[in-house]
PAGUNU-364904 format. One record per residue (C-alpha): residue number from 1; x, y, z. Coordinates in steps of 0.2 Angstrom, whole numbers. Layout:
REM residues N
{nr = NUM	u = X	v = Y	w = Z}
...
REM end
This chain:
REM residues 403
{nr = 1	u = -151	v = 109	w = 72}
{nr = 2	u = -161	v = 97	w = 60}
{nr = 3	u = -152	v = 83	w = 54}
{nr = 4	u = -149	v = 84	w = 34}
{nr = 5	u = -161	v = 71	w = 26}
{nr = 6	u = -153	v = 61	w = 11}
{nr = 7	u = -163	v = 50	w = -2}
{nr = 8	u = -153	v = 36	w = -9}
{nr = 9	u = -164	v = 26	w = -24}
{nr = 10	u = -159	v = 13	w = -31}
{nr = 11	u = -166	v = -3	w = -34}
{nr = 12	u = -154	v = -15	w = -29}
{nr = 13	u = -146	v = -8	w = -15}
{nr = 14	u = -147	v = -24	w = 0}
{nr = 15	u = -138	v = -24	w = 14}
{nr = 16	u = -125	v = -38	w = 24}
{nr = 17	u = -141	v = -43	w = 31}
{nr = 18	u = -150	v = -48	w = 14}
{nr = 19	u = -136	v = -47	w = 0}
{nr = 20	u = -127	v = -37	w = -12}
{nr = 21	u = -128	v = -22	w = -16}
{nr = 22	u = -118	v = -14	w = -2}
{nr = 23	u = -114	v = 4	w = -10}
{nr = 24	u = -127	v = 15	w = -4}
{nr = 25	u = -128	v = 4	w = 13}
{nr = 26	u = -110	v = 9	w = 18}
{nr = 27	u = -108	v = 27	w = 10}
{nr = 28	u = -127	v = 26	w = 23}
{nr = 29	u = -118	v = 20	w = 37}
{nr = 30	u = -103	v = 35	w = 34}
{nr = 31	u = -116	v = 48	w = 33}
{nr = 32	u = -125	v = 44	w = 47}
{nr = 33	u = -109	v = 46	w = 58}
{nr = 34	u = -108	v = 64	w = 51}
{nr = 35	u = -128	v = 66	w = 57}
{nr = 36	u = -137	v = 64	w = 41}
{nr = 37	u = -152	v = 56	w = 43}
{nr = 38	u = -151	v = 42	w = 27}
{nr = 39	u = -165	v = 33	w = 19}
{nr = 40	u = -162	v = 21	w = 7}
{nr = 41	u = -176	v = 16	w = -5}
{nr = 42	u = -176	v = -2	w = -14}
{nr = 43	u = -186	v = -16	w = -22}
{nr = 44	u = -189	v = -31	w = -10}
{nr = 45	u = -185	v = -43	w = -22}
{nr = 46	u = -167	v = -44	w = -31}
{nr = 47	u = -157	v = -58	w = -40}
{nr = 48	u = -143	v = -52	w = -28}
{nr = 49	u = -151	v = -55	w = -13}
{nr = 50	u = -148	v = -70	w = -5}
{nr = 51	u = -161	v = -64	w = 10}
{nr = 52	u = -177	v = -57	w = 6}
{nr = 53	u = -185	v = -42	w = 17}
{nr = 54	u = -199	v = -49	w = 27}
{nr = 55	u = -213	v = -33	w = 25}
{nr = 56	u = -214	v = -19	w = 13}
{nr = 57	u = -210	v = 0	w = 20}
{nr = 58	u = -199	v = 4	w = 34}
{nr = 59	u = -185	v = -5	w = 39}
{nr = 60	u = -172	v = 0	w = 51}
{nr = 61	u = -156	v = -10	w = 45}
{nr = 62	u = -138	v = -6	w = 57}
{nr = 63	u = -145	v = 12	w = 60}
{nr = 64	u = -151	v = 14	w = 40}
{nr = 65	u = -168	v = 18	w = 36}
{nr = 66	u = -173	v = 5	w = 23}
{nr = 67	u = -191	v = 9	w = 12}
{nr = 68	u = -194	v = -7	w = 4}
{nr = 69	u = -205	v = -7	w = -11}
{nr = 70	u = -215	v = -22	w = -17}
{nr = 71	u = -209	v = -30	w = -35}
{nr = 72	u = -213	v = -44	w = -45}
{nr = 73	u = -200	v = -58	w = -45}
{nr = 74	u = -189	v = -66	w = -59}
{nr = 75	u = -178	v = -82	w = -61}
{nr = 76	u = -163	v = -75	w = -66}
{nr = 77	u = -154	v = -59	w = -72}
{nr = 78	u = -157	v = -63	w = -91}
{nr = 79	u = -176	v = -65	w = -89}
{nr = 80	u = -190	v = -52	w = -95}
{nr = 81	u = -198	v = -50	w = -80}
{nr = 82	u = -184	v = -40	w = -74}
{nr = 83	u = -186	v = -28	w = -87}
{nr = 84	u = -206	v = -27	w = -81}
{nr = 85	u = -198	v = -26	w = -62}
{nr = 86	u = -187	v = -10	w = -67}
{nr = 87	u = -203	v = -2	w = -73}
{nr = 88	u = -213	v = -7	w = -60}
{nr = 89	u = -201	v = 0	w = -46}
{nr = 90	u = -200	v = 15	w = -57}
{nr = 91	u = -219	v = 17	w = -58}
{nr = 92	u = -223	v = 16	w = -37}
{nr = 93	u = -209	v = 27	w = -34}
{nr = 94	u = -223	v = 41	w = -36}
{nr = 95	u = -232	v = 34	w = -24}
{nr = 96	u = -220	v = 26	w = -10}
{nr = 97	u = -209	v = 43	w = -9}
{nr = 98	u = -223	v = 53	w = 0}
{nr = 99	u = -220	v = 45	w = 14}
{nr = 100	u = -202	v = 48	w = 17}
{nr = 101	u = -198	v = 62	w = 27}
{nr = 102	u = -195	v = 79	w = 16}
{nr = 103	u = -176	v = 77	w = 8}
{nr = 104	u = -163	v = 89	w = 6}
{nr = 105	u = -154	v = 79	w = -5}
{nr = 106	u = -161	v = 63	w = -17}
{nr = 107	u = -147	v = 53	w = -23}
{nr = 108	u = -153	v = 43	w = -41}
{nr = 109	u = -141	v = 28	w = -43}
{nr = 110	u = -139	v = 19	w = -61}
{nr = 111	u = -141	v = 8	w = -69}
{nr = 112	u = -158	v = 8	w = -75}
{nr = 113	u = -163	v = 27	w = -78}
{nr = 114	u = -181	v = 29	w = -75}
{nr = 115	u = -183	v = 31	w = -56}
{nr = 116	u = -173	v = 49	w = -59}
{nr = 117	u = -192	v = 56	w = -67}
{nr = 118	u = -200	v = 53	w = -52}
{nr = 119	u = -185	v = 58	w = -40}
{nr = 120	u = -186	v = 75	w = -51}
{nr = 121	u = -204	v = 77	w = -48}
{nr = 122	u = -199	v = 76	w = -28}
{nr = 123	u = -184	v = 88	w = -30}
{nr = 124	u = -194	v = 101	w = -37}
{nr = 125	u = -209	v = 99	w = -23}
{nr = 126	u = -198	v = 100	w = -11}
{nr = 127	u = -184	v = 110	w = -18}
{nr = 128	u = -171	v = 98	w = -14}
{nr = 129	u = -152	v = 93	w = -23}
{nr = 130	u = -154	v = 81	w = -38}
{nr = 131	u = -138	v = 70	w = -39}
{nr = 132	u = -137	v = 58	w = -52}
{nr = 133	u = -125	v = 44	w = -50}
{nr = 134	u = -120	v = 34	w = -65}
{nr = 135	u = -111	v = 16	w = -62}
{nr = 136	u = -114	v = 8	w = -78}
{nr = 137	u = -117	v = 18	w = -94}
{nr = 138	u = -134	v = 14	w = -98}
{nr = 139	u = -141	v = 11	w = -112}
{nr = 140	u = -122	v = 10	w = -120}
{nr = 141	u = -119	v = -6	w = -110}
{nr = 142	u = -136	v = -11	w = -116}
{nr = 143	u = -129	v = -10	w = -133}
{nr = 144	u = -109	v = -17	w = -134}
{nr = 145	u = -115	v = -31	w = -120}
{nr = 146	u = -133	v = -37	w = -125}
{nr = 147	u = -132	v = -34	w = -143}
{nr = 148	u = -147	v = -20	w = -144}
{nr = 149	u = -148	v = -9	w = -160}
{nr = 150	u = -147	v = 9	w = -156}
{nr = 151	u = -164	v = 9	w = -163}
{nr = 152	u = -172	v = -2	w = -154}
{nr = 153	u = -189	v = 10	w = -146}
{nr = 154	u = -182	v = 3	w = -127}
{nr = 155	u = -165	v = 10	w = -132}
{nr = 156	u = -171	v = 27	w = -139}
{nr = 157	u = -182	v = 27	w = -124}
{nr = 158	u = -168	v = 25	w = -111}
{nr = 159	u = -157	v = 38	w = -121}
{nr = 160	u = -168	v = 51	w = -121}
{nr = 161	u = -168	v = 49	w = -101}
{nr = 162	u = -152	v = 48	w = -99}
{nr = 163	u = -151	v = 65	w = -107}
{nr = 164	u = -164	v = 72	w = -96}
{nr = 165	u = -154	v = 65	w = -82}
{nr = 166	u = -139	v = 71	w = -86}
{nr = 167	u = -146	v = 90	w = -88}
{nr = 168	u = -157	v = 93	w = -73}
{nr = 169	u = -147	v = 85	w = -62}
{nr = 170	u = -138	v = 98	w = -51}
{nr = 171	u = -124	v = 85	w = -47}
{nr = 172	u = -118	v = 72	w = -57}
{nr = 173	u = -107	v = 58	w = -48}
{nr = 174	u = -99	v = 42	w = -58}
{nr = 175	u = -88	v = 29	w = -51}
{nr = 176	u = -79	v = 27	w = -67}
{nr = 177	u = -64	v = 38	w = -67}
{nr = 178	u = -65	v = 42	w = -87}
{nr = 179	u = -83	v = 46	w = -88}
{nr = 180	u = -80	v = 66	w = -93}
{nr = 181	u = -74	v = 58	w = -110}
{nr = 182	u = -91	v = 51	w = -110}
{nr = 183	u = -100	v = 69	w = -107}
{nr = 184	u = -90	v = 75	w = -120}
{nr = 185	u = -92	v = 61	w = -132}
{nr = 186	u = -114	v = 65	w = -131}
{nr = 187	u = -110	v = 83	w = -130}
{nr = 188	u = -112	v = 86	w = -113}
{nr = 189	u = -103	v = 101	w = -105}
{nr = 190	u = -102	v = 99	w = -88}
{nr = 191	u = -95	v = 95	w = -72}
{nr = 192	u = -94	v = 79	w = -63}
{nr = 193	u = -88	v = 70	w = -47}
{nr = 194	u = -77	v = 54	w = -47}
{nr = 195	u = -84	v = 43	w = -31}
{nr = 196	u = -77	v = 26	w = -36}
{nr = 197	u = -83	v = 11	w = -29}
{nr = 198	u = -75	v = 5	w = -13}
{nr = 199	u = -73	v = -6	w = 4}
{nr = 200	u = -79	v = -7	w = 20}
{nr = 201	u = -67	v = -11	w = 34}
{nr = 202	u = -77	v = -19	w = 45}
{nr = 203	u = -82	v = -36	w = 48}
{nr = 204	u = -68	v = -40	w = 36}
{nr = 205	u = -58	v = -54	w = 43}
{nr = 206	u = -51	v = -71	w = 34}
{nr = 207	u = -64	v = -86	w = 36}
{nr = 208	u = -60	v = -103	w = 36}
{nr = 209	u = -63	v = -115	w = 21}
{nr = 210	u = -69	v = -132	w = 24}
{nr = 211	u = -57	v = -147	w = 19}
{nr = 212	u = -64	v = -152	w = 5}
{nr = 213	u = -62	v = -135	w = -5}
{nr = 214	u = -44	v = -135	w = 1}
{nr = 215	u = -40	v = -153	w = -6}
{nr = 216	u = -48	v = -148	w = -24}
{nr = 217	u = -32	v = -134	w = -23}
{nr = 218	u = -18	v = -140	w = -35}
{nr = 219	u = -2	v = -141	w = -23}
{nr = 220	u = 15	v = -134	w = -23}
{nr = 221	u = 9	v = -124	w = -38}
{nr = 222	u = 9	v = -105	w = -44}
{nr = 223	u = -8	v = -100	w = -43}
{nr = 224	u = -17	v = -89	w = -55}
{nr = 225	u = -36	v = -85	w = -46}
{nr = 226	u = -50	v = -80	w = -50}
{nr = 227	u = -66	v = -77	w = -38}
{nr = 228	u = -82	v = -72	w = -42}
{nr = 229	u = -95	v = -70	w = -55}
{nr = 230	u = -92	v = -82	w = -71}
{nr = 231	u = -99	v = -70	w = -85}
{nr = 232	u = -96	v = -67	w = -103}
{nr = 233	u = -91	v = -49	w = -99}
{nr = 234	u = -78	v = -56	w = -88}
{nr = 235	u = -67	v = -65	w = -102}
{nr = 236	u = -64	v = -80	w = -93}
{nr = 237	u = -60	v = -86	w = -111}
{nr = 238	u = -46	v = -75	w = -111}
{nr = 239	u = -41	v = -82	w = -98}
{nr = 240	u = -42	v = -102	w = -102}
{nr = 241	u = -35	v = -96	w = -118}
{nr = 242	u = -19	v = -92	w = -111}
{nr = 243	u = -22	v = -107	w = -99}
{nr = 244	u = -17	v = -117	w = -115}
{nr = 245	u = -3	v = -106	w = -120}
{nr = 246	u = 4	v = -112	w = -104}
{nr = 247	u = -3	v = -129	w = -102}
{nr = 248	u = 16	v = -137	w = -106}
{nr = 249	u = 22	v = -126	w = -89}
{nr = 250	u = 17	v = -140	w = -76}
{nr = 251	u = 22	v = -127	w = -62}
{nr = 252	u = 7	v = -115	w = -68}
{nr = 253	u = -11	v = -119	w = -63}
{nr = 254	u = -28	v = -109	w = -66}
{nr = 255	u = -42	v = -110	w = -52}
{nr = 256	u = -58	v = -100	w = -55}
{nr = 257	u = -70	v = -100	w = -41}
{nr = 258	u = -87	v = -94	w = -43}
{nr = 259	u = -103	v = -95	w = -53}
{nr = 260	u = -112	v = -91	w = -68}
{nr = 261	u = -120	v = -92	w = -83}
{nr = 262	u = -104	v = -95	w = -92}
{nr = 263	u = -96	v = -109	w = -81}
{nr = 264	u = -103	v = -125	w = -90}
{nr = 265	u = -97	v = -119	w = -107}
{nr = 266	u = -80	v = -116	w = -99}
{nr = 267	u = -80	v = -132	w = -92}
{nr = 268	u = -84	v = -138	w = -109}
{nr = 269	u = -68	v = -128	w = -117}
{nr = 270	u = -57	v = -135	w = -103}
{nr = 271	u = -63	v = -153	w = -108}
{nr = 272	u = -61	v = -150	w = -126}
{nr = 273	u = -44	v = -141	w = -126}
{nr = 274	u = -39	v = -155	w = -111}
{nr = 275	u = -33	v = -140	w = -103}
{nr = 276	u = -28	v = -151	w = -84}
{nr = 277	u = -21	v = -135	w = -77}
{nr = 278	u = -37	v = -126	w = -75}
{nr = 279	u = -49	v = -129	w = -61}
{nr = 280	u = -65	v = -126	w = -55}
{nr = 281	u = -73	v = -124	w = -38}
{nr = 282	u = -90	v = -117	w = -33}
{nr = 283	u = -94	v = -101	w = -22}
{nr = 284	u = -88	v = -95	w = -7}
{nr = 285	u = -93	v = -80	w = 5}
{nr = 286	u = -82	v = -65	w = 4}
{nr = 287	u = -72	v = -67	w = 19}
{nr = 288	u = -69	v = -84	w = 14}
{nr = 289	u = -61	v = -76	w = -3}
{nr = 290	u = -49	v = -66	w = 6}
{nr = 291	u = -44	v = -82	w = 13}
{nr = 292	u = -41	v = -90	w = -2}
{nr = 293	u = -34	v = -78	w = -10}
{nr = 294	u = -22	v = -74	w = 3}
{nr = 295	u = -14	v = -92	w = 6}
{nr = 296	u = -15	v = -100	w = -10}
{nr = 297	u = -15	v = -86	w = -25}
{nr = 298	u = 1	v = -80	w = -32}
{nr = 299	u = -8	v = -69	w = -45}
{nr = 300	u = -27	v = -62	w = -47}
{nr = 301	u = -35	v = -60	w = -64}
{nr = 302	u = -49	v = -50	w = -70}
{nr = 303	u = -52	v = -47	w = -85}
{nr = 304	u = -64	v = -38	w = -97}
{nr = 305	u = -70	v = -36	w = -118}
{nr = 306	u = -63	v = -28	w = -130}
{nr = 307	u = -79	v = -12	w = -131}
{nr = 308	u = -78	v = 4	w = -130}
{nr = 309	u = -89	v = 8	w = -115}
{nr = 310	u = -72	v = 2	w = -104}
{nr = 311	u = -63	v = 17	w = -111}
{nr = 312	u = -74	v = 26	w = -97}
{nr = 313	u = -66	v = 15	w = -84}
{nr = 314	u = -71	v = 1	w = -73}
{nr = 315	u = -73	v = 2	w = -54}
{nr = 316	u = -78	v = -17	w = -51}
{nr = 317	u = -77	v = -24	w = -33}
{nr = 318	u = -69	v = -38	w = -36}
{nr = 319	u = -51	v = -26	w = -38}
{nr = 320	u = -53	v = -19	w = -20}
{nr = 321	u = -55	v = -40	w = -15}
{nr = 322	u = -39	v = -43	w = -26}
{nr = 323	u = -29	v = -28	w = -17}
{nr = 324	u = -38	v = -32	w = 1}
{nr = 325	u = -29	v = -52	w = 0}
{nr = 326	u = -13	v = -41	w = -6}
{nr = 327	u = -13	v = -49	w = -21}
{nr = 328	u = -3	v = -43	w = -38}
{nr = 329	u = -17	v = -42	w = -49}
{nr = 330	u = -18	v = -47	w = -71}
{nr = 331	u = -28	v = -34	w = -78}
{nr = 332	u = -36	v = -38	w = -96}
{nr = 333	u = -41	v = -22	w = -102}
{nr = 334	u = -41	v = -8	w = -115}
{nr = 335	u = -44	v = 7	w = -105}
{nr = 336	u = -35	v = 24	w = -101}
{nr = 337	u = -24	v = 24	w = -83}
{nr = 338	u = -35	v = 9	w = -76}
{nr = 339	u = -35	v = 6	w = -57}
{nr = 340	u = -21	v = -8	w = -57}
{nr = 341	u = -10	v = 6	w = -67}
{nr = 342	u = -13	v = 19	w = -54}
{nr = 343	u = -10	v = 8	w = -40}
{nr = 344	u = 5	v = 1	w = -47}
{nr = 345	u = -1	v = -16	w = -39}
{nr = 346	u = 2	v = -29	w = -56}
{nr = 347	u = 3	v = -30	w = -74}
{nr = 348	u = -12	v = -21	w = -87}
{nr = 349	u = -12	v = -30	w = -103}
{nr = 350	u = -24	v = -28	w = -121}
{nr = 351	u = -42	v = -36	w = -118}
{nr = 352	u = -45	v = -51	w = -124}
{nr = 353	u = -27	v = -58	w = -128}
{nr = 354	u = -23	v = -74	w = -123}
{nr = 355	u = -5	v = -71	w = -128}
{nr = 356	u = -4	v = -55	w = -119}
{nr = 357	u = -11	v = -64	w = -102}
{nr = 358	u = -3	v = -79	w = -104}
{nr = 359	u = 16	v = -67	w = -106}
{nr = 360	u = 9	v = -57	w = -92}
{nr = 361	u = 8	v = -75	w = -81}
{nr = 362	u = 27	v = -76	w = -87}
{nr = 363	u = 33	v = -62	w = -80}
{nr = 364	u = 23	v = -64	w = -63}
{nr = 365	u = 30	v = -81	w = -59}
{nr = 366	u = 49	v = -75	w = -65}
{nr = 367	u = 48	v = -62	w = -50}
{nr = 368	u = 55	v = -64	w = -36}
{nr = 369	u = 41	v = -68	w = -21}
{nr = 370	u = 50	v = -50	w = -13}
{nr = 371	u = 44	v = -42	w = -29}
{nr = 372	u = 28	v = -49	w = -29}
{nr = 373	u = 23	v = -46	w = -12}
{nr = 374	u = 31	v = -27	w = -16}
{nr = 375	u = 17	v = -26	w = -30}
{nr = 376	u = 3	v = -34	w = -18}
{nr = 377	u = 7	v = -21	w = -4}
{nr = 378	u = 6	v = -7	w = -16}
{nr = 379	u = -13	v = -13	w = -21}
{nr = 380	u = -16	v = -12	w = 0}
{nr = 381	u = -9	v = 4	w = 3}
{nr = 382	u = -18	v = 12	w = -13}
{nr = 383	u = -33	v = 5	w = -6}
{nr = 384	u = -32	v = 10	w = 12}
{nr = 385	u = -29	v = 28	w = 6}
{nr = 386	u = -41	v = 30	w = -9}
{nr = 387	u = -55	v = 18	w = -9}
{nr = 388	u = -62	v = 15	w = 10}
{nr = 389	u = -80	v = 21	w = 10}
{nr = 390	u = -77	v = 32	w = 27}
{nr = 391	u = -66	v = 42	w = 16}
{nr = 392	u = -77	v = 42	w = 2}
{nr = 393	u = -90	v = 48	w = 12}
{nr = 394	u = -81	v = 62	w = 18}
{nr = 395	u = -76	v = 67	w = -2}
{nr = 396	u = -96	v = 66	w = -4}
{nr = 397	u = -101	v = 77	w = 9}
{nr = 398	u = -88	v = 91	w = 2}
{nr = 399	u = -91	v = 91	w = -15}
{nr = 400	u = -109	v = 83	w = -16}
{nr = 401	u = -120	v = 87	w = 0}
{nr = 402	u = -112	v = 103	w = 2}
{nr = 403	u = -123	v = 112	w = -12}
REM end
């Protein structure tokens, strides 16, 4: 019997081998246990990456058939070139998929929408499933995040595909666990398939820190962490808000670890407010993150903006980190039944509230360390029996690959 032949495009889908994003590799590396014969197709070049594919074409990565295709490169993720890249990638698709084996199923992945018209083009020559996966709700996010008009021609351009998208697709996948309000609110009638994001299992073991990343840790203190990228969409103001709520309670500390574009300008709050209880400290690899979070952090914040495209739900990463380290996570959100809810793993408060946090930090440190861990064990349990990709991958070939 011939293996079933799976399409995964999306653009910035890497590998452990070059860098985030790790989605489509691990549902890949599911799939092919189940003998499905997966190709991933991606641009060489990503501001993700942190390792950049050596050729264009075919690449075997752990099993995975990788099709790289050639892009221009960028500085950063605000710069214009990336905007050209999207359209670039977009643009060779037409060409670079003829030589992929014939799908059965071809699997479009947001956020950008315009590799889904030359995916349709293939679905229809070679009769094959068109599922369209939405992660972010593009160009909404475009709009409450970077300030575009709904008018603006790019915007209008990227509605009008999204619509398209949405109504030829013969699947529809999101991992945000709200998005049917979404369909109904554009007046879309029609079924969907909650895949949330998730984790891998393997390889994931606690890495040590070096000495000098442990002596910057404030001692005998009850940590509030957070890891990871330091953005204005992750209201790290919030946070340093509530940070000087508290700056009286010598027993409390902040430590964010990370980058990002937002950093130097929270540096410059914590200067300005003389906020001593919040620290700093630069990157560190994932399984170095679990290690962090699990002998130093009492608590784990993430947080998000007061806009209406969280109504649809979140499904970020950085939660499954937070319930890996068995962490109680602060959630700074205004968003039906979020994850943290669900899971029963911490405290949900409103979106950028300082007050809100900063009461929510209160009630955390009064627990008891039992009550606590209790809260952090729930997170674990919740995640080993919802949101590990082998499980995933089994929901996806139910309801997705069986059609």
């Amino acid at each position: 019997m011939n293996k079933k032949v799976v399409w995964f495009i999306n653009e910035y889908a890497g590998s452990p081998r070059y860098g985030m994003e790790f989605r489509h590799y691990y549902l890949g590396r599911e799939l092919i246990k189940h003998d499905y014969d997966v190709w991933i197709v991606s641009a060489n070049y990503s501001h993700l990456f942190y390792k950049y594919p050596p050729y264009i074409g075919k690449e075997v990565v752990d099993g995975i058939n990788y099709y790289w295709v050639k892009v221009i490169k960028y500085s950063h993720a605000h710069s214009k070139k990336r905007v050209l890249k999207w359209f670039q990638f977009s643009a060779k698709l037409f060409k670079h998929l003829k030589f992929l084996p014939k799908p059965d199923y071809i699997y479009v992945s947001s956020p950008f929408l315009l590799p889904i018209v030359p995916a349709y083009f293939y679905s229809k020559k070679h009769k094959a499933k068109l599922i369209f996966e939405i992660r972010d709700i593009w160009p909404l996010t475009l709009v409450e995040l970077g300030g575009y008009s709904w008018e603006h021609p790019f915007i209008r351009l990227l509605r009008y595909i999204e619509m398209f998208a949405l109504e030829k697709a013969d699947k529809i996948v999101s991992v945000l666990f709200n998005f049917g309000k979404y369909l109904q609110d554009i007046g879309i009638d029609r079924n969907w398939y909650y895949i949330p994001n998730a984790i891998s299992l393997e390889n994931v073991e606690e890495q040590e820190l070096s000495s000098s990343f442990i002596q910057k840790i404030p001692k005998d203190k009850f940590i509030v962490a957070y890891t990871g990228t330091i953005g204005w969409a992750n209201s790290l103001d919030t946070l340093l808000g509530a940070a000087e709520i508290l700056k009286d309670k010598k027993n409390i500390a902040f430590v964010i670890v990370g980058r990002g574009k937002e950093k130097q300008k929270l540096i410059s709050i914590k200067k300005e407010k003389k906020l001593k209880n919040v620290i700093f400290l630069e990157p560190i690899t994932k399984n170095q993150v679990l290690t962090f979070l699990s002998k130093f952090a009492h608590v784990a914040y993430i947080g998000w903006r007061r806009k209406r495209m969280y109504e649809y739900g979140v499904s970020p990463n950085k939660i499954f980190d937070y319930m890996l380290a068995k962490k109680p996570i602060l959630h700074s959100i205004n968003t039906p039944n979020d994850l943290v809810s669900q899971a029963k793993c911490g405290i949900t408060v409103e979106a950028e509230n300082p007050k809100a946090v900063a009461d929510a930090i209160l009630e955390f440190y009064k627990m008891s360390e039992r009550e606590r861990r209790e809260l952090g064990e729930n997170g674990y349990n919740f995640l080993l029996k919802e949101c590990t990709y082998d499980r995933l991958a089994k929901r996806l070939i139910k309801d997705i690959l069986s059609i």
